[in-house]
mmJSON file of the N, C-alpha and C atoms, coordinates in Angstrom:
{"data_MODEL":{"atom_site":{
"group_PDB":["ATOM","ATOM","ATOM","ATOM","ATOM","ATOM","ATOM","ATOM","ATOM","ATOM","ATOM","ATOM","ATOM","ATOM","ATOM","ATOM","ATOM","ATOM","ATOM","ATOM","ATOM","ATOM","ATOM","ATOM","ATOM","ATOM","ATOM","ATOM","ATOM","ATOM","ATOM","ATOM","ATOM","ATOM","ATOM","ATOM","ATOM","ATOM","ATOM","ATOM","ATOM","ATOM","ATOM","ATOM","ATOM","ATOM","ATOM","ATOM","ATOM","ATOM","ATOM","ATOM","ATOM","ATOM","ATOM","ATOM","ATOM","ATOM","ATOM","ATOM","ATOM","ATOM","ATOM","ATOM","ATOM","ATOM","ATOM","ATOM","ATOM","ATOM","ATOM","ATOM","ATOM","ATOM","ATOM","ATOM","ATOM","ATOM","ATOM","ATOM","ATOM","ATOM","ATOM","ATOM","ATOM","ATOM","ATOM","ATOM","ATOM","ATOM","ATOM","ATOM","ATOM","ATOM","ATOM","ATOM","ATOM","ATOM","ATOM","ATOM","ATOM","ATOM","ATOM","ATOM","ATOM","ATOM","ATOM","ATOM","ATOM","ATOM","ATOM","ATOM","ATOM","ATOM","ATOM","ATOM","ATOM","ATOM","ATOM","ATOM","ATOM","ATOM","ATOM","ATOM","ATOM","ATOM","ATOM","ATOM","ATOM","ATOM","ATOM","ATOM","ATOM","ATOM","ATOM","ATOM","ATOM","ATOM","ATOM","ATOM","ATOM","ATOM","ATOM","ATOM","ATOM","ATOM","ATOM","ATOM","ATOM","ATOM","ATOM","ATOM","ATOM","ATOM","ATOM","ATOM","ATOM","ATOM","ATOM","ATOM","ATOM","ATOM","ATOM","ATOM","ATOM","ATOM","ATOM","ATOM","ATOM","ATOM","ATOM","ATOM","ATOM","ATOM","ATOM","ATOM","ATOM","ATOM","ATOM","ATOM","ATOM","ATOM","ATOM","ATOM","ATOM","ATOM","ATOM","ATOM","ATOM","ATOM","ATOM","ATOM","ATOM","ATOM","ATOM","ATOM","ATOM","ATOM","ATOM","ATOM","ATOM","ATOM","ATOM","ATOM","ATOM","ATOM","ATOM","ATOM","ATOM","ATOM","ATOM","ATOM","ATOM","ATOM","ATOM","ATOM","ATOM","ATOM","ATOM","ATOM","ATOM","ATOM","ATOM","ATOM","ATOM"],
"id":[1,2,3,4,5,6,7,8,9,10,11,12,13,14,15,16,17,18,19,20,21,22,23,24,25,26,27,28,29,30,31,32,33,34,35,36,37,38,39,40,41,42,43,44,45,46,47,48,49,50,51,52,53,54,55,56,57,58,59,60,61,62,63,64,65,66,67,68,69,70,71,72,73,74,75,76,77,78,79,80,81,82,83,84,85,86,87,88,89,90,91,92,93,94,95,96,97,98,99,100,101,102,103,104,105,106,107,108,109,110,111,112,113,114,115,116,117,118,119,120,121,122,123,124,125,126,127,128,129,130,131,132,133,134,135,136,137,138,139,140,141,142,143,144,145,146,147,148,149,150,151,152,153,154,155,156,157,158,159,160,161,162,163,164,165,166,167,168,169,170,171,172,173,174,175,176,177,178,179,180,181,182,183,184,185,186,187,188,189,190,191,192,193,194,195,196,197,198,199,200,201,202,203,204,205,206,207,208,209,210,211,212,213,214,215,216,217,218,219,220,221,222,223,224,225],
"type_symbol":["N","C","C","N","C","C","N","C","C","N","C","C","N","C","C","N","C","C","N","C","C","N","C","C","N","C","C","N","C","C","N","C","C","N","C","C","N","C","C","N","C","C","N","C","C","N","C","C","N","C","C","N","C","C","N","C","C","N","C","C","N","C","C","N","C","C","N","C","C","N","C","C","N","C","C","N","C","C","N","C","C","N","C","C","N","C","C","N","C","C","N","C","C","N","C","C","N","C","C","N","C","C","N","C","C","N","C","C","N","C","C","N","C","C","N","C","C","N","C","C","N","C","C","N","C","C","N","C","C","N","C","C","N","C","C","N","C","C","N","C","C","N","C","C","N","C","C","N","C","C","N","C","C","N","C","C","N","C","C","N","C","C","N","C","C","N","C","C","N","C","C","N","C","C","N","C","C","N","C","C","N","C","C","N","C","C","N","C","C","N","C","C","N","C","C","N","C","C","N","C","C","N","C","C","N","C","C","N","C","C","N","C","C","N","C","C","N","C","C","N","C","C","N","C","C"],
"label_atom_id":["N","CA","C","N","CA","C","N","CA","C","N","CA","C","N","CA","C","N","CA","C","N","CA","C","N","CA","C","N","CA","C","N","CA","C","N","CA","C","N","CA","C","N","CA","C","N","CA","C","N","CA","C","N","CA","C","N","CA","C","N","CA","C","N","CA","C","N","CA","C","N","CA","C","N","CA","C","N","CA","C","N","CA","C","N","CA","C","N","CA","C","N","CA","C","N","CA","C","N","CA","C","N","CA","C","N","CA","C","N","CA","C","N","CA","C","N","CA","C","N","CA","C","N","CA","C","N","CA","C","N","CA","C","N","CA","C","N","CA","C","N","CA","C","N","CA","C","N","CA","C","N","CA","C","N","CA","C","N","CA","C","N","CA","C","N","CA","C","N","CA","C","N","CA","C","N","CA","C","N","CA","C","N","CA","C","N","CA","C","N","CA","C","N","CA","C","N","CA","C","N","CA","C","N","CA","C","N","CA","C","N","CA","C","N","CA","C","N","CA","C","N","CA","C","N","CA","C","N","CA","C","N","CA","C","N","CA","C","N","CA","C","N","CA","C","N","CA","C","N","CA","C","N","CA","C","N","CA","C","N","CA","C"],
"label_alt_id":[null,null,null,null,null,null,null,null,null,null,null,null,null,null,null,null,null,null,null,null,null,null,null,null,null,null,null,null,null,null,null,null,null,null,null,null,null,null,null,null,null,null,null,null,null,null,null,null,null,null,null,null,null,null,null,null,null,null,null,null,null,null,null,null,null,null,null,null,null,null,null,null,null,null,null,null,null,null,null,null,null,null,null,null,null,null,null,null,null,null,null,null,null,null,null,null,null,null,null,null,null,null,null,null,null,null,null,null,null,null,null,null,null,null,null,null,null,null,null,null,null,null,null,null,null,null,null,null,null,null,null,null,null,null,null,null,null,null,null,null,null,null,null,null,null,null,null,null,null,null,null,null,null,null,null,null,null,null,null,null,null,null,null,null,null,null,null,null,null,null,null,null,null,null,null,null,null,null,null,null,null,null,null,null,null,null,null,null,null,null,null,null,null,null,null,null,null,null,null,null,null,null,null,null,null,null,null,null,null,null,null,null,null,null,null,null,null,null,null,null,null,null,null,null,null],
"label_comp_id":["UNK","UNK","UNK","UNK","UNK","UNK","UNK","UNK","UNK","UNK","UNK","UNK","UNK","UNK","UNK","UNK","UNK","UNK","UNK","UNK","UNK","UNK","UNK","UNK","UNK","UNK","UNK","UNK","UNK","UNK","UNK","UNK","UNK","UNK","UNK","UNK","UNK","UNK","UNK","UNK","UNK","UNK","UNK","UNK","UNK","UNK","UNK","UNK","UNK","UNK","UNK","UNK","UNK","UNK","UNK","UNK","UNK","UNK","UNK","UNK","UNK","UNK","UNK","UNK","UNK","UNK","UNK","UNK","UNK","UNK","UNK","UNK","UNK","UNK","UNK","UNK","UNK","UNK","UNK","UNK","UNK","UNK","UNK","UNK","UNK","UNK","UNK","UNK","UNK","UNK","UNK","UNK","UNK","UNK","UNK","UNK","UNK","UNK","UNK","UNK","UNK","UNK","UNK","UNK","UNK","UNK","UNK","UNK","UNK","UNK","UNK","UNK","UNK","UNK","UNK","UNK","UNK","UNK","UNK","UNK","UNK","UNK","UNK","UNK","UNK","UNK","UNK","UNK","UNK","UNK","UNK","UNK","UNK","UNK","UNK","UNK","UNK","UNK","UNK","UNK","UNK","UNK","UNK","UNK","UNK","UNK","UNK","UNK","UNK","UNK","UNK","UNK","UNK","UNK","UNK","UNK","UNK","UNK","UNK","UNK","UNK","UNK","UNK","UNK","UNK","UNK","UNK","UNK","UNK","UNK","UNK","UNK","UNK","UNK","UNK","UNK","UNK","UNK","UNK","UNK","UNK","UNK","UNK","UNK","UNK","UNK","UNK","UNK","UNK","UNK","UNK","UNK","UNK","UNK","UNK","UNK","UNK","UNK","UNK","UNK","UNK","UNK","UNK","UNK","UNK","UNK","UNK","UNK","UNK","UNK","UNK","UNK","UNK","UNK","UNK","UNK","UNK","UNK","UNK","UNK","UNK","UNK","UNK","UNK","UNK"],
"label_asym_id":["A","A","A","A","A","A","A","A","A","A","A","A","A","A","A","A","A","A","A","A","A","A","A","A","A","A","A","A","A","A","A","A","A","A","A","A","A","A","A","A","A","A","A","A","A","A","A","A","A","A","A","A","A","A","A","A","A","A","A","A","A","A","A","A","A","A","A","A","A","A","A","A","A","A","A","A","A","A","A","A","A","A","A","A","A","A","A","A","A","A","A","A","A","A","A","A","A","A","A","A","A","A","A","A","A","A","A","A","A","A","A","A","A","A","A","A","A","A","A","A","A","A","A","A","A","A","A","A","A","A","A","A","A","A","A","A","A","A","A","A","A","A","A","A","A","A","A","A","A","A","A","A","A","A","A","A","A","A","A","A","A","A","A","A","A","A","A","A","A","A","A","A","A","A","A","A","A","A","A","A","A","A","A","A","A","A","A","A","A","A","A","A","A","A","A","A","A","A","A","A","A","A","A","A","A","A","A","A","A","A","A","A","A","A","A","A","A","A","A","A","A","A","A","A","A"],
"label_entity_id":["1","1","1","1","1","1","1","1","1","1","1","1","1","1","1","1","1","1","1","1","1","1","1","1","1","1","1","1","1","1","1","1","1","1","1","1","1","1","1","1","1","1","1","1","1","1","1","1","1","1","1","1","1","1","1","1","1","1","1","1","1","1","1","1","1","1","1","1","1","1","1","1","1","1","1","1","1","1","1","1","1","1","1","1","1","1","1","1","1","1","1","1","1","1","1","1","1","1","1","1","1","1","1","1","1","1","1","1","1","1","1","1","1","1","1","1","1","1","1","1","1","1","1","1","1","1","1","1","1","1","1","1","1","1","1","1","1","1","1","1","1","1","1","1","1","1","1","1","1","1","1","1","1","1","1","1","1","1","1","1","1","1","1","1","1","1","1","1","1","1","1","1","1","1","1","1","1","1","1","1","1","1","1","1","1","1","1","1","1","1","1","1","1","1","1","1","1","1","1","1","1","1","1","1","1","1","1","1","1","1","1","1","1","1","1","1","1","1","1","1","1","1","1","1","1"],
"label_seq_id":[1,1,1,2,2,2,3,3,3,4,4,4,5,5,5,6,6,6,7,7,7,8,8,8,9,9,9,10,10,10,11,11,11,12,12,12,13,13,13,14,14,14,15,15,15,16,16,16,17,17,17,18,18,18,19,19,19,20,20,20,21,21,21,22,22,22,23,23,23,24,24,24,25,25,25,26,26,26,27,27,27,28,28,28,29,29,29,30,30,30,31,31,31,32,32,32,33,33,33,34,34,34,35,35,35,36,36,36,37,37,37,38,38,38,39,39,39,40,40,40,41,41,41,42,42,42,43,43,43,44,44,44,45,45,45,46,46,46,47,47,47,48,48,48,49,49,49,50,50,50,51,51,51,52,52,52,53,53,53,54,54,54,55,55,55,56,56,56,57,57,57,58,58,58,59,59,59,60,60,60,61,61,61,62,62,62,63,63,63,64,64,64,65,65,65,66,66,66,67,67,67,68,68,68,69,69,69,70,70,70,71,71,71,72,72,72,73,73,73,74,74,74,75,75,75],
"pdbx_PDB_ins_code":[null,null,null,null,null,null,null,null,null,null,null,null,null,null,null,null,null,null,null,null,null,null,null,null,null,null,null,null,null,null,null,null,null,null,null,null,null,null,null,null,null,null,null,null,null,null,null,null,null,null,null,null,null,null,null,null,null,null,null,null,null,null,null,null,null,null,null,null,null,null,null,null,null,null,null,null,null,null,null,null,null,null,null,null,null,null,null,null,null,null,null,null,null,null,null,null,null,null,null,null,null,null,null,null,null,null,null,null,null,null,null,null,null,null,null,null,null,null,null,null,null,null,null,null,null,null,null,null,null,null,null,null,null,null,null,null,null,null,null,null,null,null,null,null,null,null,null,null,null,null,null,null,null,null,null,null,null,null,null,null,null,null,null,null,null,null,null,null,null,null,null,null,null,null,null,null,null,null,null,null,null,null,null,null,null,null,null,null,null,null,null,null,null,null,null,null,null,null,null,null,null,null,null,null,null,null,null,null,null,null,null,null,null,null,null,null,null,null,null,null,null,null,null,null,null],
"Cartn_x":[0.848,0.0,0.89,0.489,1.059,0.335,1.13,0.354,0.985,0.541,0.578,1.555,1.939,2.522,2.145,2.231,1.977,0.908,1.459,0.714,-0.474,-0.572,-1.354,-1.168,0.204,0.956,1.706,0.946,1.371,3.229,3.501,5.156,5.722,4.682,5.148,4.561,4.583,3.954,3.731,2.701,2.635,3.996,4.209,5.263,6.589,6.936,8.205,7.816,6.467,6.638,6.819,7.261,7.586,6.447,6.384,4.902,4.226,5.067,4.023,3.341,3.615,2.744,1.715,0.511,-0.636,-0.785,-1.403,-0.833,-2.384,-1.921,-3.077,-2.69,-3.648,-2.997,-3.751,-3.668,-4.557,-5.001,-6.075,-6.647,-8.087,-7.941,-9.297,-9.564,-8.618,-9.552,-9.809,-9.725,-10.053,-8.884,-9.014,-7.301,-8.668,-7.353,-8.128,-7.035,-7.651,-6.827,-6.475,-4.721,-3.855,-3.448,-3.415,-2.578,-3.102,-4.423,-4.526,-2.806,-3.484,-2.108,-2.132,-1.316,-1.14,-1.673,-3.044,-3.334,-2.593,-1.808,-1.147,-1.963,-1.638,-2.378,-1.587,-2.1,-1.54,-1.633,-0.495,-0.923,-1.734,-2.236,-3.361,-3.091,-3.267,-2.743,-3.262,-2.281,-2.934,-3.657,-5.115,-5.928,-5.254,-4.156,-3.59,-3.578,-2.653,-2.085,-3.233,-3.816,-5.583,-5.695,-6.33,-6.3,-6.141,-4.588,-3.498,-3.955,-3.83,-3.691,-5.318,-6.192,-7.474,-7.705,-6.914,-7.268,-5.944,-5.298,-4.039,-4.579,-3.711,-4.484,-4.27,-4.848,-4.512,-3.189,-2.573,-1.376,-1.864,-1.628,-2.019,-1.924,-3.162,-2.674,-1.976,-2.345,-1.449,-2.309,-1.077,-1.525,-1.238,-2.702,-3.081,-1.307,-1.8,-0.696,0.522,1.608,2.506,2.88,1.764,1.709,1.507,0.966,1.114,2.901,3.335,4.543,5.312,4.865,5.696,5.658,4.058,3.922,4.789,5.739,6.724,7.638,8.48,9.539,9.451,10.213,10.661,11.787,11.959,12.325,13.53],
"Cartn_y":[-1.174,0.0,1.232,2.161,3.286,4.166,5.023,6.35,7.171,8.185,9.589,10.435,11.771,12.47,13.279,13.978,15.504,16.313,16.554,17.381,16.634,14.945,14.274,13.961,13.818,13.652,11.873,11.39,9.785,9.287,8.856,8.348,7.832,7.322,6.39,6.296,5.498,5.777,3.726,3.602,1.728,1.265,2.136,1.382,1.149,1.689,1.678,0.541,-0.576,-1.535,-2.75,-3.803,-4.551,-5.057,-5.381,-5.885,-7.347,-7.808,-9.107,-8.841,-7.614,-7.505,-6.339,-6.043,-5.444,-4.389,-3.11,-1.975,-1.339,-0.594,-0.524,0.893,2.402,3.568,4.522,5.402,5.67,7.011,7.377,8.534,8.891,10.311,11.181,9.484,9.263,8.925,7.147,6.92,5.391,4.858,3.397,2.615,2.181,2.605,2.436,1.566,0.184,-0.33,-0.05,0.123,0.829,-0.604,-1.023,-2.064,-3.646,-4.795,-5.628,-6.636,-7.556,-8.882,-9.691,-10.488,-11.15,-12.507,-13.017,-14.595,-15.49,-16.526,-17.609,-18.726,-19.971,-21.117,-21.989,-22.441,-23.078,-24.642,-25.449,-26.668,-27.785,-28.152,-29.153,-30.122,-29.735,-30.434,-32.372,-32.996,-34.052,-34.739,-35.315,-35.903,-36.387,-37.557,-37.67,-37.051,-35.535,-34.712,-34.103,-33.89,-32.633,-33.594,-35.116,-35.543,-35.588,-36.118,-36.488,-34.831,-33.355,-32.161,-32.037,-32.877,-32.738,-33.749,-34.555,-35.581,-35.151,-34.197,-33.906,-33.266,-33.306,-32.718,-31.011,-30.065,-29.069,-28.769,-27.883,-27.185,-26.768,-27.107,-26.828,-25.195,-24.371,-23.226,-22.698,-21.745,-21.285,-22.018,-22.83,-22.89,-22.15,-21.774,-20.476,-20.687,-22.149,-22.283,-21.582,-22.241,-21.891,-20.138,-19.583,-17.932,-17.552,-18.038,-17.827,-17.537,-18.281,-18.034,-17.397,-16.829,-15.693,-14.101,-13.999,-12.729,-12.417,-13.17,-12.558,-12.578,-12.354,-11.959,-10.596,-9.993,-8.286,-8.073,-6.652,-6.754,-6.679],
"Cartn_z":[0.0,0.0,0.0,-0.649,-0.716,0.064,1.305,1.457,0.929,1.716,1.506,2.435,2.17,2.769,3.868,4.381,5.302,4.301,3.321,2.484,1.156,1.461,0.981,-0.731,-0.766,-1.852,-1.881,-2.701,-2.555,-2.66,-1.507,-1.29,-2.508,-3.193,-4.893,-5.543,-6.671,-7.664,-7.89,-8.56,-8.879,-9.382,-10.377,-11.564,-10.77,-9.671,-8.26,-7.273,-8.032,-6.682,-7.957,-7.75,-8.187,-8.928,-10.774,-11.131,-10.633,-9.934,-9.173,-8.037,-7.37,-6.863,-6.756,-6.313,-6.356,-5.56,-5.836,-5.186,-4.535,-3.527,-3.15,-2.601,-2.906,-2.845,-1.757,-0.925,0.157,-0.485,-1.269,-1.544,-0.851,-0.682,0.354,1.635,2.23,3.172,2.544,1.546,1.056,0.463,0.225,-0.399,-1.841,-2.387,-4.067,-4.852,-5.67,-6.458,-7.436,-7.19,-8.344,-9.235,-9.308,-9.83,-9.191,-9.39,-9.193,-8.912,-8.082,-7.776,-8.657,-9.317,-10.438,-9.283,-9.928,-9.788,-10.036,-9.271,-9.681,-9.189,-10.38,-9.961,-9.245,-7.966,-6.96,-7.348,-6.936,-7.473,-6.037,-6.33,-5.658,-4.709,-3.329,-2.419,-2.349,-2.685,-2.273,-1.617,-1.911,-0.646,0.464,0.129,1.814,2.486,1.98,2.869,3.387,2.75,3.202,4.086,4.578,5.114,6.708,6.242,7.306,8.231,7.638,8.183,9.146,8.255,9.089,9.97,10.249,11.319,12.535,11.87,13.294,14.313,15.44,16.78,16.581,16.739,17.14,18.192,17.784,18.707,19.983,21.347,22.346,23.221,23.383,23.191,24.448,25.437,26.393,27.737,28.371,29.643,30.78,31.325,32.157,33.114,34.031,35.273,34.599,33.892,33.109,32.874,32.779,32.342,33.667,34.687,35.606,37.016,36.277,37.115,36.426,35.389,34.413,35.217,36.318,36.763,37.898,38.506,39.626,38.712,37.382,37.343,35.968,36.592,36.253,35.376,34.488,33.297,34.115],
"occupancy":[1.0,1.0,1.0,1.0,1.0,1.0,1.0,1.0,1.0,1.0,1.0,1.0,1.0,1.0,1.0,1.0,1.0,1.0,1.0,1.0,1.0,1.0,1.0,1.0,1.0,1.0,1.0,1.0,1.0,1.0,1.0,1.0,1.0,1.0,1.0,1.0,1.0,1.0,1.0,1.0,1.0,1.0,1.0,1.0,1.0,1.0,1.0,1.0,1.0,1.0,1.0,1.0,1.0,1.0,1.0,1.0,1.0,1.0,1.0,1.0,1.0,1.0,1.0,1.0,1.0,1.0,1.0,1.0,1.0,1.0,1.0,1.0,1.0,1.0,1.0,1.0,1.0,1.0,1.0,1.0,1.0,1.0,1.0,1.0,1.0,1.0,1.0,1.0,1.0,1.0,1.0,1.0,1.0,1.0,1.0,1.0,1.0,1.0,1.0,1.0,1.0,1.0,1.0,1.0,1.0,1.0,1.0,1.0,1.0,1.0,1.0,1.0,1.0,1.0,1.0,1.0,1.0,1.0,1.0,1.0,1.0,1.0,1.0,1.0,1.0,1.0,1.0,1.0,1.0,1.0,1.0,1.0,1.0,1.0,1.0,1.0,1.0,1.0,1.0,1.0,1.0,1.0,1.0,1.0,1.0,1.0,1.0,1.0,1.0,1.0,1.0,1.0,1.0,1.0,1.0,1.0,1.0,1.0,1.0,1.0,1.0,1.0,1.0,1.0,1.0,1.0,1.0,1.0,1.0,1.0,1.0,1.0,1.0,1.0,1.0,1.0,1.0,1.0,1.0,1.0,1.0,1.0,1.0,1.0,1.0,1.0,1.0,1.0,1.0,1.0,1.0,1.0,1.0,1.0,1.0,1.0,1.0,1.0,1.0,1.0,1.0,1.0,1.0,1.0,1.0,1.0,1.0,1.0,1.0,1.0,1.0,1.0,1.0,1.0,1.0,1.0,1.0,1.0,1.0,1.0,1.0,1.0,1.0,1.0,1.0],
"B_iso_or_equiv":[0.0,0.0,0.0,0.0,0.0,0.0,0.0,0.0,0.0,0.0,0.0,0.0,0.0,0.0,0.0,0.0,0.0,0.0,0.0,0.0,0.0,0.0,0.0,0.0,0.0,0.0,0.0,0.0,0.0,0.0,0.0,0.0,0.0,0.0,0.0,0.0,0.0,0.0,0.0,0.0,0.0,0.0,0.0,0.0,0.0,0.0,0.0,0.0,0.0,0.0,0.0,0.0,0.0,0.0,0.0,0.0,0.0,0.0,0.0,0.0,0.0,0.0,0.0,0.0,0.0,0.0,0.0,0.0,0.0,0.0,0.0,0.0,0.0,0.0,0.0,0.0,0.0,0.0,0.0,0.0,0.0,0.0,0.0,0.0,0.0,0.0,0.0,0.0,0.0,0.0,0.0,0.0,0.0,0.0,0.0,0.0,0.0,0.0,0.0,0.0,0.0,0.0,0.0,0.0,0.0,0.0,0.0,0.0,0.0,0.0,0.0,0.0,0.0,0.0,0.0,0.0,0.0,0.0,0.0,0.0,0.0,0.0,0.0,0.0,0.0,0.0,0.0,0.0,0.0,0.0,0.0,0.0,0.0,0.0,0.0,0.0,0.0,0.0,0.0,0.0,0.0,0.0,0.0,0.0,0.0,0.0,0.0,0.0,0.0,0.0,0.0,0.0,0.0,0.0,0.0,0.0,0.0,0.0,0.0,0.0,0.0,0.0,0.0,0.0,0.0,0.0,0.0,0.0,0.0,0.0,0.0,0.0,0.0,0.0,0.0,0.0,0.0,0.0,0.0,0.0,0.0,0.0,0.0,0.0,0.0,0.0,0.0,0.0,0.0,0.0,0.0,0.0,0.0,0.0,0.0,0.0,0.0,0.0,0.0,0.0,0.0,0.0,0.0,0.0,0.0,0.0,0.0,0.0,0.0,0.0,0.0,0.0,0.0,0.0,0.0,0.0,0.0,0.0,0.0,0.0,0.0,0.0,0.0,0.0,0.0],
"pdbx_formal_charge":[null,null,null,null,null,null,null,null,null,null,null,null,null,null,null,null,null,null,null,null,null,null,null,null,null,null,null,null,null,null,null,null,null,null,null,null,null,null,null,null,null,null,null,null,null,null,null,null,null,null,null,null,null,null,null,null,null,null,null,null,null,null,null,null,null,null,null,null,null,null,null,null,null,null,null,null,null,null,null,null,null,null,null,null,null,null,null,null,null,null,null,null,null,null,null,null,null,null,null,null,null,null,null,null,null,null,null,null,null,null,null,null,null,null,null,null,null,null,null,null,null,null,null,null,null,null,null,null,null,null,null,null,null,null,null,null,null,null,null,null,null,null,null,null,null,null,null,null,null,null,null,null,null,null,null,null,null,null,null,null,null,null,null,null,null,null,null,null,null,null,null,null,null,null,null,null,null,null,null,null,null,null,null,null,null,null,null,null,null,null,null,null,null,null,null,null,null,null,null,null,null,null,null,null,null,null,null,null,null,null,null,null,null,null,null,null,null,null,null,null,null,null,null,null,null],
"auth_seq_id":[1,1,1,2,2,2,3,3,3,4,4,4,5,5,5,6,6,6,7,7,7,8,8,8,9,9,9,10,10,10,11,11,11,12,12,12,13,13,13,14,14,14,15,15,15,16,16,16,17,17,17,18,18,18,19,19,19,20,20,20,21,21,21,22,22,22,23,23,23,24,24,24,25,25,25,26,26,26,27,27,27,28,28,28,29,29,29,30,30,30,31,31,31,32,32,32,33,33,33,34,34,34,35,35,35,36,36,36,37,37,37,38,38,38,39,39,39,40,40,40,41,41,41,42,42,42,43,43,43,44,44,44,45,45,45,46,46,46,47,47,47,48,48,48,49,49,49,50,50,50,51,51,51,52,52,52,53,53,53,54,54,54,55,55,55,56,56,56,57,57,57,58,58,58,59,59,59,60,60,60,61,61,61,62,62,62,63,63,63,64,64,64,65,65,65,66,66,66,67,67,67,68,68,68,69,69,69,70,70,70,71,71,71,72,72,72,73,73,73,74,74,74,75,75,75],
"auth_comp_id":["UNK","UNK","UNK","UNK","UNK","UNK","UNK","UNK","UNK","UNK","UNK","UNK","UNK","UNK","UNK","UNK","UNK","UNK","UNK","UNK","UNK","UNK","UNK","UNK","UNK","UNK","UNK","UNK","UNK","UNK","UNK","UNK","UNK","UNK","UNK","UNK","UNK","UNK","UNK","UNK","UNK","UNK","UNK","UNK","UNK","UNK","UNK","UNK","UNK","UNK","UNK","UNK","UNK","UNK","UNK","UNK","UNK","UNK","UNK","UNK","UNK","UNK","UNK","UNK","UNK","UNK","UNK","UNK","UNK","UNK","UNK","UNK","UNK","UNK","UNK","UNK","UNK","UNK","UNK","UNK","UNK","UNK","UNK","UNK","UNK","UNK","UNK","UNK","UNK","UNK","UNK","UNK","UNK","UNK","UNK","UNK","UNK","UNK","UNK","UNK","UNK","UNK","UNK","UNK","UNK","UNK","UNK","UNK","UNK","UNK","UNK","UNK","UNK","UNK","UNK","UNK","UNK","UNK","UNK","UNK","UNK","UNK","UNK","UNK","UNK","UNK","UNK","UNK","UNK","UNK","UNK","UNK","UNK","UNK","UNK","UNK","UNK","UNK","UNK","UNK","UNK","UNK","UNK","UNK","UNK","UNK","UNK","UNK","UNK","UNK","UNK","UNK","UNK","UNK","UNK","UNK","UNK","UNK","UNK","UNK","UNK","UNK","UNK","UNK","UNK","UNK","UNK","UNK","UNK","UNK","UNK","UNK","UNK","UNK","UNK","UNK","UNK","UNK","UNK","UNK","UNK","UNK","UNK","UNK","UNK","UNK","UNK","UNK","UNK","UNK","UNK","UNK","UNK","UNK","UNK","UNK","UNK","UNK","UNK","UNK","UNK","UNK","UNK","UNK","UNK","UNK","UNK","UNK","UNK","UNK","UNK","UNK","UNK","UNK","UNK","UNK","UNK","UNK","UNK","UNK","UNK","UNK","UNK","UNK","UNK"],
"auth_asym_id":["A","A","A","A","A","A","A","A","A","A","A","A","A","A","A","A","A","A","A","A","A","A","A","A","A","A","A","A","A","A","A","A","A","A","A","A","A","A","A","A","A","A","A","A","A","A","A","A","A","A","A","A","A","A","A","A","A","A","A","A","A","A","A","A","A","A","A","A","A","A","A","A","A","A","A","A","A","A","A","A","A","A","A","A","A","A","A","A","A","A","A","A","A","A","A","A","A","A","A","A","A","A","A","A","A","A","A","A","A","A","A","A","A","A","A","A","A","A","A","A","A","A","A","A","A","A","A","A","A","A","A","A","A","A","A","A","A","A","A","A","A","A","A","A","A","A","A","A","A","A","A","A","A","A","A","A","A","A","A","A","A","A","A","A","A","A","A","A","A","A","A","A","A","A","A","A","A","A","A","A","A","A","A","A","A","A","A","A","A","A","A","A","A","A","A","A","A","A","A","A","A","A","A","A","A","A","A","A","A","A","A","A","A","A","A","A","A","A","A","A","A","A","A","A","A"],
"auth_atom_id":["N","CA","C","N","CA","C","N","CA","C","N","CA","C","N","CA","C","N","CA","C","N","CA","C","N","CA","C","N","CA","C","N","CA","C","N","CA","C","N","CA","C","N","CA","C","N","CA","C","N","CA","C","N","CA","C","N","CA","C","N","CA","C","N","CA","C","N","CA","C","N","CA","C","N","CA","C","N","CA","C","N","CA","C","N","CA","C","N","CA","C","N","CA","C","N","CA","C","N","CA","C","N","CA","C","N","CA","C","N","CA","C","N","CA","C","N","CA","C","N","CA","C","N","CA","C","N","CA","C","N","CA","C","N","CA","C","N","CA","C","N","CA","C","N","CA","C","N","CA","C","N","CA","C","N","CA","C","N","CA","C","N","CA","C","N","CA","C","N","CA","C","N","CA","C","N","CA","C","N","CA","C","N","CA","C","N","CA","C","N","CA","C","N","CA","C","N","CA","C","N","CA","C","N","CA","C","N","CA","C","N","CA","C","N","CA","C","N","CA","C","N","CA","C","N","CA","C","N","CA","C","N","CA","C","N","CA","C","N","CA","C","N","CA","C","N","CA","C","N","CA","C","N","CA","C","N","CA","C","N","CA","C"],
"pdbx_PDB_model_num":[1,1,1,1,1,1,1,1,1,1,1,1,1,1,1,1,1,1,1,1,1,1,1,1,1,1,1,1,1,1,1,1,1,1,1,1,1,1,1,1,1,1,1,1,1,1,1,1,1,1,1,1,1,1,1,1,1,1,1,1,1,1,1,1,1,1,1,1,1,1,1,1,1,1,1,1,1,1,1,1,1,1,1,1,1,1,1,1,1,1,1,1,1,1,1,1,1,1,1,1,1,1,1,1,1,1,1,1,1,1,1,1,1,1,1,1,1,1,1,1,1,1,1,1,1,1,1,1,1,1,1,1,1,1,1,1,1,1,1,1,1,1,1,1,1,1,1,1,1,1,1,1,1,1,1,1,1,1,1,1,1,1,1,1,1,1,1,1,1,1,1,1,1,1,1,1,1,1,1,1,1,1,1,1,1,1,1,1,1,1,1,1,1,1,1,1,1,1,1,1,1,1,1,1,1,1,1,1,1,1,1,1,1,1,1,1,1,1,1,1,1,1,1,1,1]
}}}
């Protein structure tokens, strides 16, 4: 994304960001598309793997106790 300046004068211009990727420019207050992202076709995850990824356990998230003995020590 491109903003703007102090005086509401855009930092760049599209053709200064690299053409693979998609630009997005901050005018009056809104982001307006300068330049769409080039679509690439992704290749197709194998059923196993989709699988195997949907039958895994979730990552276990924060245990409270654990964060708990984090509050007596100081920077």
């Amino acid at each position: 994304m491109l903003g703007c300046d102090a005086k509401g004068r855009p930092i760049g211009e599209p053709d200064e960001i690299p053409a693979e990727c998609g630009v997005l420019m901050a005018r009056e207050g809104r982001l307006v598309v300068a330049r769409s992202a080039v679509h690439r076709a992704l290749p197709r995850m194998p059923f196993s793997v989709w699988l195997a990824l949907a039958k895994a356990q979730p990552v276990p998230g924060f245990d409270d106790e654990s964060q708990d003995l984090l509050a007596g020590i100081e920077d």
